[in-house]
PDB file of N, CA, C and O in Angstrom:
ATOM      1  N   UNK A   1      -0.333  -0.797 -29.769  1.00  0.00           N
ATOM      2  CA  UNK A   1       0.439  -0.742 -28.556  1.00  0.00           C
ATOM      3  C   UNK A   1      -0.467  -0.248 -27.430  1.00  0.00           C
ATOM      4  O   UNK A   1      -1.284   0.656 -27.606  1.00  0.00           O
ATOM      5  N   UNK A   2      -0.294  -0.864 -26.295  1.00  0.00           N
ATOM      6  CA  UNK A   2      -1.270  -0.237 -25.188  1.00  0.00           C
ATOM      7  C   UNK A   2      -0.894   0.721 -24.284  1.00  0.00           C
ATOM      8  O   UNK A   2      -0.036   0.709 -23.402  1.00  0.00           O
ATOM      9  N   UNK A   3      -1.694   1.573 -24.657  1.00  0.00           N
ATOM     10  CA  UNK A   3      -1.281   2.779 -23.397  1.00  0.00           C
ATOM     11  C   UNK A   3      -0.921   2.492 -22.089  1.00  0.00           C
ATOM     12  O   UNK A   3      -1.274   1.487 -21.472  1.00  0.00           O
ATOM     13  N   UNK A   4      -0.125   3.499 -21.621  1.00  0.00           N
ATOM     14  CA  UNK A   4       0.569   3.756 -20.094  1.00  0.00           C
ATOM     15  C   UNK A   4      -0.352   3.414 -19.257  1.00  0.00           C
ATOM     16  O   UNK A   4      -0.073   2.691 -18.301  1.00  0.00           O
ATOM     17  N   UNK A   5      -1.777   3.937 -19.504  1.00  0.00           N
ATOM     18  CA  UNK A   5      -2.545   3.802 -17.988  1.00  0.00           C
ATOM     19  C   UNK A   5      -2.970   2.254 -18.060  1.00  0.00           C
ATOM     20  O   UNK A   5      -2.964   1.607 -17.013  1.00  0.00           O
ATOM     21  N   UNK A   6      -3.385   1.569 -19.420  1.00  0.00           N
ATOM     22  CA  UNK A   6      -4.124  -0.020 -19.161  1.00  0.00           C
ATOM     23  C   UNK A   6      -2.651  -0.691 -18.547  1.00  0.00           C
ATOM     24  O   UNK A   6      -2.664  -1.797 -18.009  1.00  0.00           O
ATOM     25  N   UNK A   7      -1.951  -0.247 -18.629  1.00  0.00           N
ATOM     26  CA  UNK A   7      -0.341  -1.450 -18.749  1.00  0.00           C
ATOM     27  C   UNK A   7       0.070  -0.842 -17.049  1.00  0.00           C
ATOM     28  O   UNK A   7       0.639  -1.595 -16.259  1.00  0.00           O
ATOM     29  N   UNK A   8      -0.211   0.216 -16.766  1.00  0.00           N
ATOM     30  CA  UNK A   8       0.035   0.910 -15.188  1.00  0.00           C
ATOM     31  C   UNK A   8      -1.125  -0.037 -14.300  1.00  0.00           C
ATOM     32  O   UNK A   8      -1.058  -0.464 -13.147  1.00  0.00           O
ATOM     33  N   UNK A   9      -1.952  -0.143 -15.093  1.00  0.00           N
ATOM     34  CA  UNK A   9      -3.355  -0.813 -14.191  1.00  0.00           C
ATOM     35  C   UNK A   9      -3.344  -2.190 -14.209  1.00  0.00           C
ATOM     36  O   UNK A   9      -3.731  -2.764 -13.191  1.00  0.00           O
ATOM     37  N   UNK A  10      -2.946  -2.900 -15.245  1.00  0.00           N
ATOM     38  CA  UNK A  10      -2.794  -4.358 -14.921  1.00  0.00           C
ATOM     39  C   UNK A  10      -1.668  -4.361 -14.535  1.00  0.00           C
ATOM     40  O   UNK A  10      -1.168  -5.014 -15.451  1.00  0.00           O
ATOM     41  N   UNK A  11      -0.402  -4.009 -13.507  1.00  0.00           N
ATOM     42  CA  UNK A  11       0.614  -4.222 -13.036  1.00  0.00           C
ATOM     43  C   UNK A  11      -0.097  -3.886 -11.445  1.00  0.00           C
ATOM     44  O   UNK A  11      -0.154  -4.809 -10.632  1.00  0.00           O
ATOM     45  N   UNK A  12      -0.496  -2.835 -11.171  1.00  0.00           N
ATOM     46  CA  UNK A  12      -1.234  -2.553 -10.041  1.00  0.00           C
ATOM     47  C   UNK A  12      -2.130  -3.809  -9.672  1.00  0.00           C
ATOM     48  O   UNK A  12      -1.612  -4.247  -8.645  1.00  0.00           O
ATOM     49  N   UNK A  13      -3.052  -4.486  -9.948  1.00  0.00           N
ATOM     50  CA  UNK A  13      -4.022  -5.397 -10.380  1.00  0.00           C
ATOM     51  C   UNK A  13      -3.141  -6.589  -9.992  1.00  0.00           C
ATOM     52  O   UNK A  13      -3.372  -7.146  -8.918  1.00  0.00           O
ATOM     53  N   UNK A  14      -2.046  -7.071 -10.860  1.00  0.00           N
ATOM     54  CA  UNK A  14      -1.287  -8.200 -10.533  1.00  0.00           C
ATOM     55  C   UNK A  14      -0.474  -8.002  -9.060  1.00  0.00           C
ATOM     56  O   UNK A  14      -0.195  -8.825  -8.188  1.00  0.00           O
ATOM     57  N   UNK A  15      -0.177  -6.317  -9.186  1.00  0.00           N
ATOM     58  CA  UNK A  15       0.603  -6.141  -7.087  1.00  0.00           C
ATOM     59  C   UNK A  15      -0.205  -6.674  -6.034  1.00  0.00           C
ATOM     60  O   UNK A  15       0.291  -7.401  -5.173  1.00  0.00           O
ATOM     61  N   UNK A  16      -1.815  -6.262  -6.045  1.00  0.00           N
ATOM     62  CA  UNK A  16      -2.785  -6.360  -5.490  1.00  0.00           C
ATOM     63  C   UNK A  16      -2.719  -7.879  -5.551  1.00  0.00           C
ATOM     64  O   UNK A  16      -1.917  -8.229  -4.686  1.00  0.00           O
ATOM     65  N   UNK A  17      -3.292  -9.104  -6.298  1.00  0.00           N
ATOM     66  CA  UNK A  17      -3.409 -10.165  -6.598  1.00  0.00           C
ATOM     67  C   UNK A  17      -2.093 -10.976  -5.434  1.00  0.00           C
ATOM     68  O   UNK A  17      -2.356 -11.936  -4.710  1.00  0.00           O
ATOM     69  N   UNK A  18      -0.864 -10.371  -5.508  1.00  0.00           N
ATOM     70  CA  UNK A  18       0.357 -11.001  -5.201  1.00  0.00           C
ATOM     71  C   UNK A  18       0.221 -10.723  -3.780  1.00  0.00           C
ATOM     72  O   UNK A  18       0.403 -11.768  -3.154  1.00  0.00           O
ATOM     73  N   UNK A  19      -0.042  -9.670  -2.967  1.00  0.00           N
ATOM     74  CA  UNK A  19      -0.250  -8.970  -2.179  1.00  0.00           C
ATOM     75  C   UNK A  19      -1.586  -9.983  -1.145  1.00  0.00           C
ATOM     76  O   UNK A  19      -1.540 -10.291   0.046  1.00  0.00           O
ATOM     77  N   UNK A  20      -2.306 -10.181  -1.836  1.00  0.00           N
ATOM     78  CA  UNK A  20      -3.480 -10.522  -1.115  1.00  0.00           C
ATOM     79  C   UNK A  20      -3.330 -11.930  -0.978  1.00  0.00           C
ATOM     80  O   UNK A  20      -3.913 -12.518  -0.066  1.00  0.00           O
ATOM     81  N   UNK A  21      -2.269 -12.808  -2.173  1.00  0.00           N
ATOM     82  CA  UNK A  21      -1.751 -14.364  -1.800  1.00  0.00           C
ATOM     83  C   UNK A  21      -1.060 -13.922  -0.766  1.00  0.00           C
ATOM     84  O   UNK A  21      -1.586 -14.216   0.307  1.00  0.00           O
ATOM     85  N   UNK A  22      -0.051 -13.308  -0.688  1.00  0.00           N
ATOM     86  CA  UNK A  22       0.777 -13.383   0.441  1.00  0.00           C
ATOM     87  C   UNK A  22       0.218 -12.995   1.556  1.00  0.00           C
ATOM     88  O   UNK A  22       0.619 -13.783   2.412  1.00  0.00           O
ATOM     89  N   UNK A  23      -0.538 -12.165   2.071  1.00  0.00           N
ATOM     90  CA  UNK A  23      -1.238 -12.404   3.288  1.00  0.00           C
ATOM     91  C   UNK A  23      -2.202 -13.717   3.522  1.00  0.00           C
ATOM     92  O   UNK A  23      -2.390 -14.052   4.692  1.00  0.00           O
ATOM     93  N   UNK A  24      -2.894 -14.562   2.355  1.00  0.00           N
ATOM     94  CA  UNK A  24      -3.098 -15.761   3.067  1.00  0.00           C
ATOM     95  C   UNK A  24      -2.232 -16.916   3.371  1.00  0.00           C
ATOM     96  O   UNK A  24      -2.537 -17.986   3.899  1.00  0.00           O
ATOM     97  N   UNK A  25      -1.189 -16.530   2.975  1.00  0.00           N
ATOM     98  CA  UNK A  25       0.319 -17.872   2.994  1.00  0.00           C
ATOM     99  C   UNK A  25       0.528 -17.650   4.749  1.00  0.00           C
ATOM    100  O   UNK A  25       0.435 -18.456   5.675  1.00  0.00           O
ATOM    101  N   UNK A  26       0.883 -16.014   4.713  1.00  0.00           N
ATOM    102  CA  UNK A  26       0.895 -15.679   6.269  1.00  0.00           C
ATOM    103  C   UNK A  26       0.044 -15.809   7.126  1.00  0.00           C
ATOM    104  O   UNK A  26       0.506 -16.042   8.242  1.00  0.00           O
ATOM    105  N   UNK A  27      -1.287 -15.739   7.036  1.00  0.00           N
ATOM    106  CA  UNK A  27      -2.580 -16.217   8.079  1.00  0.00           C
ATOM    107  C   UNK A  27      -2.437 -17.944   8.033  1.00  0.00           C
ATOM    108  O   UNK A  27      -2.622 -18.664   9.014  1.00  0.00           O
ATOM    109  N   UNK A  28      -2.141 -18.327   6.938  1.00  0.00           N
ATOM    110  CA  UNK A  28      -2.300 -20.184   7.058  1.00  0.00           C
ATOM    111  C   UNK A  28      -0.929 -20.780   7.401  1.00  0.00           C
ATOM    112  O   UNK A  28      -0.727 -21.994   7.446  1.00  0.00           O
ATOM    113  N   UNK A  29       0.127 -19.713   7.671  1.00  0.00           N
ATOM    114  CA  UNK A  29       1.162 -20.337   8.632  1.00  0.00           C
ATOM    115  C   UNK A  29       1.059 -19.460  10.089  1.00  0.00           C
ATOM    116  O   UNK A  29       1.790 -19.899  10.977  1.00  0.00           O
ATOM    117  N   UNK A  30       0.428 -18.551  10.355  1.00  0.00           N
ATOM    118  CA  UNK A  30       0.742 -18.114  11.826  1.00  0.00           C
ATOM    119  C   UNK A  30      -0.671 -19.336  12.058  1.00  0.00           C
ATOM    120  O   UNK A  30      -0.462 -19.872  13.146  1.00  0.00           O
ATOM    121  N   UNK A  31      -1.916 -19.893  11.448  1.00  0.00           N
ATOM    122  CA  UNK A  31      -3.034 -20.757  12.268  1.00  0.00           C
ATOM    123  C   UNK A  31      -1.826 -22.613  12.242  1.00  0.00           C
ATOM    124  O   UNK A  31      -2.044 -23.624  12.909  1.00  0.00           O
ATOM    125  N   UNK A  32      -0.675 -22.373  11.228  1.00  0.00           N
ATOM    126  CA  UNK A  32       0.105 -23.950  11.685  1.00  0.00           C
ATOM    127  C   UNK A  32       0.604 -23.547  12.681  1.00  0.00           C
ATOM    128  O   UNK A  32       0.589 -24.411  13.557  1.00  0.00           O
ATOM    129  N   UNK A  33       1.198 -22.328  13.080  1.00  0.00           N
ATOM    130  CA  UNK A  33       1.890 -21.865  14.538  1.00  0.00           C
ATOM    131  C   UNK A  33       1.212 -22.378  15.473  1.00  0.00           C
ATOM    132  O   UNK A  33       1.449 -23.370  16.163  1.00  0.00           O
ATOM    133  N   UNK A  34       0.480 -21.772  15.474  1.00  0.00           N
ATOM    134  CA  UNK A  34      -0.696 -22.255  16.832  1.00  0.00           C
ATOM    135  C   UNK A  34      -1.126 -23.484  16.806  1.00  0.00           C
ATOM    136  O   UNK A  34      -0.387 -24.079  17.590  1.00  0.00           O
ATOM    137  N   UNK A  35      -1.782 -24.126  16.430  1.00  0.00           N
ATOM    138  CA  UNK A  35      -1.445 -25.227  16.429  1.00  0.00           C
ATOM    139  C   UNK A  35      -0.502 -26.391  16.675  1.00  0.00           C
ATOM    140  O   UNK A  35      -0.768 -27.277  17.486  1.00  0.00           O
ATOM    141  N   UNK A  36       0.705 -26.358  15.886  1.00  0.00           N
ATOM    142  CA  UNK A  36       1.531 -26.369  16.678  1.00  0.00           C
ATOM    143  C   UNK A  36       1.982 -26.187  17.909  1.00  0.00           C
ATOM    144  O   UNK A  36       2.446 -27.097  18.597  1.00  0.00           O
ATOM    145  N   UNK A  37       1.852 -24.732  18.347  1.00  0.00           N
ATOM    146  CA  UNK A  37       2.153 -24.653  19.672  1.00  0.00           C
ATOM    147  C   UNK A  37       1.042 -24.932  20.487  1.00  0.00           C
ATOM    148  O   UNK A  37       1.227 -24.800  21.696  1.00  0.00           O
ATOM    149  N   UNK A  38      -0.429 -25.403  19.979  1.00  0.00           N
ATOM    150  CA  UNK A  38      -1.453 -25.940  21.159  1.00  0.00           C
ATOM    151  C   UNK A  38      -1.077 -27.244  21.663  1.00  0.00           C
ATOM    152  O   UNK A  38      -1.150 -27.735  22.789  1.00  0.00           O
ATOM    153  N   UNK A  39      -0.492 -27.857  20.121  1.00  0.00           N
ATOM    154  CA  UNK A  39      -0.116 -29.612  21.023  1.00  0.00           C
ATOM    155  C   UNK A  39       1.014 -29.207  21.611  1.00  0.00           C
ATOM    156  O   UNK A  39       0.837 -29.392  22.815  1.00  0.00           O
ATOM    157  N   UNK A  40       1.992 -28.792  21.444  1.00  0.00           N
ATOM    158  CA  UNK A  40       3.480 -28.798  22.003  1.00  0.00           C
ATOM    159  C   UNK A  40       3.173 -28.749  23.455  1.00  0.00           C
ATOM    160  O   UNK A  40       3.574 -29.489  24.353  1.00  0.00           O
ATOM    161  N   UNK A  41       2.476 -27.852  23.495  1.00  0.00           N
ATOM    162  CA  UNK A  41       2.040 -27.269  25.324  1.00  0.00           C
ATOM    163  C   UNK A  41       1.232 -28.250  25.870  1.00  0.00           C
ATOM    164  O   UNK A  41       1.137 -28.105  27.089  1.00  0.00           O
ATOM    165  N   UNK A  42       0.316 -29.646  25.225  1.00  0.00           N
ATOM    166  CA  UNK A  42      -0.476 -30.023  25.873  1.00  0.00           C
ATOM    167  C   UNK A  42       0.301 -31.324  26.068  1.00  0.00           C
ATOM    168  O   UNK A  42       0.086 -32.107  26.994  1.00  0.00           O
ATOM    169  N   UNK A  43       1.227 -31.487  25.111  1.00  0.00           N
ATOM    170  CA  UNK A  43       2.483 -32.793  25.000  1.00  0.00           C
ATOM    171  C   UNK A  43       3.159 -32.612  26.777  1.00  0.00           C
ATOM    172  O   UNK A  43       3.184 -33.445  27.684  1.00  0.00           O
ATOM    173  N   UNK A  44       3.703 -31.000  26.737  1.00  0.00           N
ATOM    174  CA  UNK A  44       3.857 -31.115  27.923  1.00  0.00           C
ATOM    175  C   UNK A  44       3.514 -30.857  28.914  1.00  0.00           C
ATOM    176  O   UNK A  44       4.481 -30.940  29.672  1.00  0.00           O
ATOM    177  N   UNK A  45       2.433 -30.495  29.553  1.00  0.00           N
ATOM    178  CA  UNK A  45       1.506 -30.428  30.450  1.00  0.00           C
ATOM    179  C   UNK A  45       1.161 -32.067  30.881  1.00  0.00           C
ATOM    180  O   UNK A  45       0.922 -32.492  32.011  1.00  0.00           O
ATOM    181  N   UNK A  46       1.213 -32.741  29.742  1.00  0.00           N
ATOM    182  CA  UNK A  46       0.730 -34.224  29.982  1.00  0.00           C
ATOM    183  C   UNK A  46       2.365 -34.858  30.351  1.00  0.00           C
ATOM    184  O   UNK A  46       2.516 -35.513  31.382  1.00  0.00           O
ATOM    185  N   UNK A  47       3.236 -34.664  29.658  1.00  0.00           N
ATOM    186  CA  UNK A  47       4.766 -34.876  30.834  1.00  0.00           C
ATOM    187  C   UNK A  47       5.063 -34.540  32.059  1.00  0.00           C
ATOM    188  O   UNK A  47       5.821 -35.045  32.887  1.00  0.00           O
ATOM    189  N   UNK A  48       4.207 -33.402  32.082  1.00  0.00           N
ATOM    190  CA  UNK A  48       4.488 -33.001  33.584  1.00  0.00           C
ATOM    191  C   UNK A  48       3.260 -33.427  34.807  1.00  0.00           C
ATOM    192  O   UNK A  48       3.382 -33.387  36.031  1.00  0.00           O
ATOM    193  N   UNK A  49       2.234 -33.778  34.100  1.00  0.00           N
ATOM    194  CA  UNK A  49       0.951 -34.870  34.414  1.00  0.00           C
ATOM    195  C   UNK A  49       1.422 -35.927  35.195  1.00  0.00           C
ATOM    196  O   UNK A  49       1.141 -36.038  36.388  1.00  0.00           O
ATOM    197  N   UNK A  50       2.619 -37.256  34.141  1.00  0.00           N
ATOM    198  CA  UNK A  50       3.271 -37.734  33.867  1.00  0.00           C
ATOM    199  C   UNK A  50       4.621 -37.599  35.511  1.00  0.00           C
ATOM    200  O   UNK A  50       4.728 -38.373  36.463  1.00  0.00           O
ATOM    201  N   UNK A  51       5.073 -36.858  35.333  1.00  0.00           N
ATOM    202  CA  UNK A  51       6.075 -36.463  36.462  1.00  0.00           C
ATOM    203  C   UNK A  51       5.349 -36.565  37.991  1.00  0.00           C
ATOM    204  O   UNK A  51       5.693 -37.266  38.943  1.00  0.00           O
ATOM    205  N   UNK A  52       4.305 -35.682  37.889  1.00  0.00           N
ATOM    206  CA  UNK A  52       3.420 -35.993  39.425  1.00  0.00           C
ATOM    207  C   UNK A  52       2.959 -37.188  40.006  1.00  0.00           C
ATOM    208  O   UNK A  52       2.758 -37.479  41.185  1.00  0.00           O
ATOM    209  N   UNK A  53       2.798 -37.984  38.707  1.00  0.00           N
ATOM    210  CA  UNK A  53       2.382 -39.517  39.150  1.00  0.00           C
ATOM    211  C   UNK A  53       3.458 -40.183  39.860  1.00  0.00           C
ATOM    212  O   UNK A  53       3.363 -40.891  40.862  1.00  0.00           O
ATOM    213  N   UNK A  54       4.867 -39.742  38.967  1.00  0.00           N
ATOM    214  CA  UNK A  54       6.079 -40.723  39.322  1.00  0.00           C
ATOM    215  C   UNK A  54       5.959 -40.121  41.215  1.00  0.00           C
ATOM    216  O   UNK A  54       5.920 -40.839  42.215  1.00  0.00           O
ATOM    217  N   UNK A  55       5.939 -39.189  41.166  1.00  0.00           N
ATOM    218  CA  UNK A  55       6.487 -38.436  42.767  1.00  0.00           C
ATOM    219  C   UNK A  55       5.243 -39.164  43.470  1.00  0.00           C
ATOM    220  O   UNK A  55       5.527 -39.688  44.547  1.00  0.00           O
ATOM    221  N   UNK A  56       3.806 -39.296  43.012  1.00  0.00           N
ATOM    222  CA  UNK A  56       3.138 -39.318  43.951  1.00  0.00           C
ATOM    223  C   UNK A  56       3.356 -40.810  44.382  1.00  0.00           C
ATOM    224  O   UNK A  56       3.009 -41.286  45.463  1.00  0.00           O
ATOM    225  N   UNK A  57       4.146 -41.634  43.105  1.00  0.00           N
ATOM    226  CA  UNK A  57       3.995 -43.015  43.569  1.00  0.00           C
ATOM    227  C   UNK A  57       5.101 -43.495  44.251  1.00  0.00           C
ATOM    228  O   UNK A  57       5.079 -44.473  44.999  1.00  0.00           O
ATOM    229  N   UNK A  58       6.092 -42.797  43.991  1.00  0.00           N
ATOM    230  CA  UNK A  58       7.752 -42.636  44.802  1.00  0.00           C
ATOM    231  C   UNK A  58       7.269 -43.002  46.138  1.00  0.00           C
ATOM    232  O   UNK A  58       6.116 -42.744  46.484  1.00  0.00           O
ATOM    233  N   UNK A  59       8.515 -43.875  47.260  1.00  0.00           N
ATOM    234  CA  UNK A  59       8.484 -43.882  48.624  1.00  0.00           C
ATOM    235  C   UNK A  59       9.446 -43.153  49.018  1.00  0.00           C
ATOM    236  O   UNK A  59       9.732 -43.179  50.215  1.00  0.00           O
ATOM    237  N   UNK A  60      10.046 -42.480  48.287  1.00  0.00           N
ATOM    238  CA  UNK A  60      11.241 -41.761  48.602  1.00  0.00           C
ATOM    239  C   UNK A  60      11.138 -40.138  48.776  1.00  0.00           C
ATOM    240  O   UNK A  60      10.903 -39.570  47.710  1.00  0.00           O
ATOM    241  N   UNK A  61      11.246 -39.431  49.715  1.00  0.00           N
ATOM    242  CA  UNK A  61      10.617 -37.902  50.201  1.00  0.00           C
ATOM    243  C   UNK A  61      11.468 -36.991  48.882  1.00  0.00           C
ATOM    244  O   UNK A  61      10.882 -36.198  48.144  1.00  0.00           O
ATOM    245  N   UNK A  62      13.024 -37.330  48.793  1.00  0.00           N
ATOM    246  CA  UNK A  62      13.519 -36.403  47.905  1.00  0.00           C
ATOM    247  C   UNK A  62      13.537 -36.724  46.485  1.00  0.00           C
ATOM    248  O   UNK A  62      13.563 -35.744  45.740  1.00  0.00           O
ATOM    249  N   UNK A  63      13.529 -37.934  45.913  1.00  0.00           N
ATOM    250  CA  UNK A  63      12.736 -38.113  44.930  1.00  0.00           C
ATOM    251  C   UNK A  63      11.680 -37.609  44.396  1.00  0.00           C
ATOM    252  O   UNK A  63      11.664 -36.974  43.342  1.00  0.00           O
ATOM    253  N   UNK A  64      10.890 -37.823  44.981  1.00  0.00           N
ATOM    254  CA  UNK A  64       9.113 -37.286  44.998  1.00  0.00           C
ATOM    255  C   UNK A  64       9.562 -36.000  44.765  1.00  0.00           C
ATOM    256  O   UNK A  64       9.309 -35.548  43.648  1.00  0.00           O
ATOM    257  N   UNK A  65      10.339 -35.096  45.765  1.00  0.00           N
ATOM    258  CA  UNK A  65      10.043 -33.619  45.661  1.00  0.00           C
ATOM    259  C   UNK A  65      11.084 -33.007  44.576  1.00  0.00           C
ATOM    260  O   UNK A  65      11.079 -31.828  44.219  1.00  0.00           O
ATOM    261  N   UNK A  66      11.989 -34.020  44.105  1.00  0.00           N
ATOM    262  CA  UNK A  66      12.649 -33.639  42.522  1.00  0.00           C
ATOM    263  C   UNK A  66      11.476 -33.645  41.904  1.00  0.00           C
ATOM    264  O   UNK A  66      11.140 -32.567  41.413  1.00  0.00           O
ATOM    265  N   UNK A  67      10.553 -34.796  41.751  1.00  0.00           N
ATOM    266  CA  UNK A  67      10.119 -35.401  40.431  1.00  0.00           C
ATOM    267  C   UNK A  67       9.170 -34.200  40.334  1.00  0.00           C
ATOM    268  O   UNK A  67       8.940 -33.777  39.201  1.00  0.00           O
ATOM    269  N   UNK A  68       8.441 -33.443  41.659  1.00  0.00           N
ATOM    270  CA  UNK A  68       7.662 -32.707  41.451  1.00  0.00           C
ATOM    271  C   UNK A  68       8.049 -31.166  41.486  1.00  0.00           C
ATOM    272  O   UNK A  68       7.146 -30.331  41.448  1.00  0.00           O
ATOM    273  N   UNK A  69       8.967 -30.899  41.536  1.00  0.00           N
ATOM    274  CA  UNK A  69       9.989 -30.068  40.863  1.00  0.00           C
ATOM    275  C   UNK A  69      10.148 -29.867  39.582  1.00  0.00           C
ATOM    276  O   UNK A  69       9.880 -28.793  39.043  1.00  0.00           O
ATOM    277  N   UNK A  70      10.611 -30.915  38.957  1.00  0.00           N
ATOM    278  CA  UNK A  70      10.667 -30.713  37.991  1.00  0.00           C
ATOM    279  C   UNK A  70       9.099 -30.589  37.110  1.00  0.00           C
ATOM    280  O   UNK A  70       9.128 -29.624  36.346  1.00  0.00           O
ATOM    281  N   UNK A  71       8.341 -31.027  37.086  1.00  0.00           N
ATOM    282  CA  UNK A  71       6.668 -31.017  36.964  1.00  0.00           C
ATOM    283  C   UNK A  71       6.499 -29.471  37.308  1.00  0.00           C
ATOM    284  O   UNK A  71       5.812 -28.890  36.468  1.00  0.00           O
ATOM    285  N   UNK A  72       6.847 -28.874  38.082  1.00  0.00           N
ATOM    286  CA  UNK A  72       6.704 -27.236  38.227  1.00  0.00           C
ATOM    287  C   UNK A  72       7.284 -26.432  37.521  1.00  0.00           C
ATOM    288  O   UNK A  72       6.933 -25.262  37.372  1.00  0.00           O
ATOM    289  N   UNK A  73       8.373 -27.039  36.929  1.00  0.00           N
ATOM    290  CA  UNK A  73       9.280 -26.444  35.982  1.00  0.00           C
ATOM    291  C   UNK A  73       9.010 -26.549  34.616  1.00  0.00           C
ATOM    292  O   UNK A  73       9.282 -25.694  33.774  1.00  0.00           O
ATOM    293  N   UNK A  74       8.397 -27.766  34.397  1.00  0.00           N
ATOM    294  CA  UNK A  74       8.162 -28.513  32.453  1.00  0.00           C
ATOM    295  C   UNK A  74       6.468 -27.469  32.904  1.00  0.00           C
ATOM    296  O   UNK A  74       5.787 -27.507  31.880  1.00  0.00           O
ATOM    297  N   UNK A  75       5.961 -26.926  33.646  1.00  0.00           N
ATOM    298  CA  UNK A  75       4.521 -26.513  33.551  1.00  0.00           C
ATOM    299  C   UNK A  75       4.857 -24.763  33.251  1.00  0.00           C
ATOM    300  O   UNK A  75       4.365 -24.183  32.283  1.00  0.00           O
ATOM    301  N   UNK A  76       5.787 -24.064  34.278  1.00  0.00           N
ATOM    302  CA  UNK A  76       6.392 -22.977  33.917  1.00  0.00           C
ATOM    303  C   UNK A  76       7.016 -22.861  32.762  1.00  0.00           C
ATOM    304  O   UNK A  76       6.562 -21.879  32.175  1.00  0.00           O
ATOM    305  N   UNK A  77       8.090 -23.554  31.969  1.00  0.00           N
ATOM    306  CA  UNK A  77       8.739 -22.963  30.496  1.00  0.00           C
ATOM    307  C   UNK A  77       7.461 -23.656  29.868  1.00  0.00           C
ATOM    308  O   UNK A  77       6.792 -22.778  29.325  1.00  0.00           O
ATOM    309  N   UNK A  78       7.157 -24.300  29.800  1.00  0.00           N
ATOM    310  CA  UNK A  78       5.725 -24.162  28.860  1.00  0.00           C
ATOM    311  C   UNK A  78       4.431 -23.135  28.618  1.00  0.00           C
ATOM    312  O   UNK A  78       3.851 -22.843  27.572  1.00  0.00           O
ATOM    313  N   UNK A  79       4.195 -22.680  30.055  1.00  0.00           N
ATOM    314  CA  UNK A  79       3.802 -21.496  29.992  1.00  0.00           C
ATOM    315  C   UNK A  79       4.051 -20.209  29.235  1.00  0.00           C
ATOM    316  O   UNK A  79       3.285 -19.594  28.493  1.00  0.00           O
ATOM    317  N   UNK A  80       5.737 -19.846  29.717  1.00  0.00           N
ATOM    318  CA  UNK A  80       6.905 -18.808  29.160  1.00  0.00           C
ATOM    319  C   UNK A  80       6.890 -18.822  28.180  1.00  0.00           C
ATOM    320  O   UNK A  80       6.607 -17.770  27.606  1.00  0.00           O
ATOM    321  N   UNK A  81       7.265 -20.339  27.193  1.00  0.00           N
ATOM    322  CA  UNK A  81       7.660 -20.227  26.136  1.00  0.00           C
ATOM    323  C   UNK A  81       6.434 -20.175  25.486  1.00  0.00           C
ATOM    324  O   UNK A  81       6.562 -19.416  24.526  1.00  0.00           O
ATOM    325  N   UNK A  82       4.988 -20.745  25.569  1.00  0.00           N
ATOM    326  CA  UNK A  82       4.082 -20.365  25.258  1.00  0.00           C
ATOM    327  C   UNK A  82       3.562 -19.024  25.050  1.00  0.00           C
ATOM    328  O   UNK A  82       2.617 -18.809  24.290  1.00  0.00           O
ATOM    329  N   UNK A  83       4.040 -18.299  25.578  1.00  0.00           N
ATOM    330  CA  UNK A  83       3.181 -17.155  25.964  1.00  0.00           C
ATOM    331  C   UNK A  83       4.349 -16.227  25.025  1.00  0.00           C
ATOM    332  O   UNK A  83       3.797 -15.223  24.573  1.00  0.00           O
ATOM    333  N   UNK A  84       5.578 -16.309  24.693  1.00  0.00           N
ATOM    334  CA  UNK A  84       5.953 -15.652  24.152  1.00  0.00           C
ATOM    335  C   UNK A  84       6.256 -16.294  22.763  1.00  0.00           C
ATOM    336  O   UNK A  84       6.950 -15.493  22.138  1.00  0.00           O
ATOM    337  N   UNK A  85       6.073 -17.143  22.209  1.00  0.00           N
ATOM    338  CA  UNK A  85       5.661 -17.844  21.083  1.00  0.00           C
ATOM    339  C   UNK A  85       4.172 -17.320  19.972  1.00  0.00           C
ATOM    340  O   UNK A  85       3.848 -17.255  18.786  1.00  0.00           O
ATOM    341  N   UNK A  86       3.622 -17.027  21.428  1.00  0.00           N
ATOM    342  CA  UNK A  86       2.118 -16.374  20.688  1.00  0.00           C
ATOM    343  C   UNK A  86       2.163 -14.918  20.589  1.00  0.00           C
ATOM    344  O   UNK A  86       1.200 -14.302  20.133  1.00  0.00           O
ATOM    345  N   UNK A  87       3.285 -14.298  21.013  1.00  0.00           N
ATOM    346  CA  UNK A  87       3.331 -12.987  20.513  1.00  0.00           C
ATOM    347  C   UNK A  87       3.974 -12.873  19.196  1.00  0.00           C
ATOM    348  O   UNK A  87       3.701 -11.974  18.401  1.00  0.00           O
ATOM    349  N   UNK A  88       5.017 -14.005  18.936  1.00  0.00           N
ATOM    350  CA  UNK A  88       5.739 -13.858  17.835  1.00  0.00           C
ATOM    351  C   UNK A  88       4.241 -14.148  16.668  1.00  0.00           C
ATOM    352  O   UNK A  88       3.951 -13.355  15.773  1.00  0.00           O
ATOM    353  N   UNK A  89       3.774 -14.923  16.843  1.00  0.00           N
ATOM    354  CA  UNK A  89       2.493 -15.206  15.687  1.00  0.00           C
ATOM    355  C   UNK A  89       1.407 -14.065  15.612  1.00  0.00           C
ATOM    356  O   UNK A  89       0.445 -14.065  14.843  1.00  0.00           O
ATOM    357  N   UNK A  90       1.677 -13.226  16.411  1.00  0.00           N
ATOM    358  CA  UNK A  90       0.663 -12.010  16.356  1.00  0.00           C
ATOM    359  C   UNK A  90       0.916 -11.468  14.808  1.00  0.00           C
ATOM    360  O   UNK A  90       0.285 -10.500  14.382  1.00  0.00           O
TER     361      UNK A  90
END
C-alpha cells in the first residue's frame, strides 16, 4: 500500500498538471479574443470607409451629412466597444 506522502504528491503533481492546462486553454482563448476583435474593428472601420465614399459621392447636402454621420458613429462604437472588449480579455 502506498504511503500518505507518495499518494499526497502525485495528487498535488496531477493539481499542478490540470492547473497549468487550464491556463493555456485561457491564454489560447483570450489570443482568439483578440483576434477576433482585430478583424471585427477593421470589418468596421472599412464600413465606415465604405459610408464616406457614399457621402462623398452623394449630390445631396443632407444625405452626405447622414451618411457621414453615421461613418462617425460605426468609427466611435467601434472604438468603445473595442476598447472595452480588451479589458474584458485582460
Amino acid at each position: 500500500m502506498a504511503d500518505k506522502t507518495t499518494v499526497s504528491g502525485e495528487a498535488e503533481a496531477a493539481v499542478e498538471r490540470i492547473r497549468a492546462l487550464n491556463e493555456q486553454i485561457l491564454e489560447f482563448g483570450r489570443q482568439a479574443g483578440a483576434s477576433f476583435l482585430e478583424a471585427y474593428e477593421a470589418n468596421l472601420k472599412s464600413f465606415a470607409e465604405y459610408q464616406d465614399t457614399l457621402a462623398d459621392s452623394s449630390q445631396v447636402d443632407w444625405l452626405a451629412a447622414i451618411a457621414r454621420a453615421q461613418a462617425n458613429f460605426t468609427r466611435e462604437l467601434s472604438a468603445a466597444w473595442g476598447a472595452s472588449a480588451r479589458d474584458l480579455l485582460k
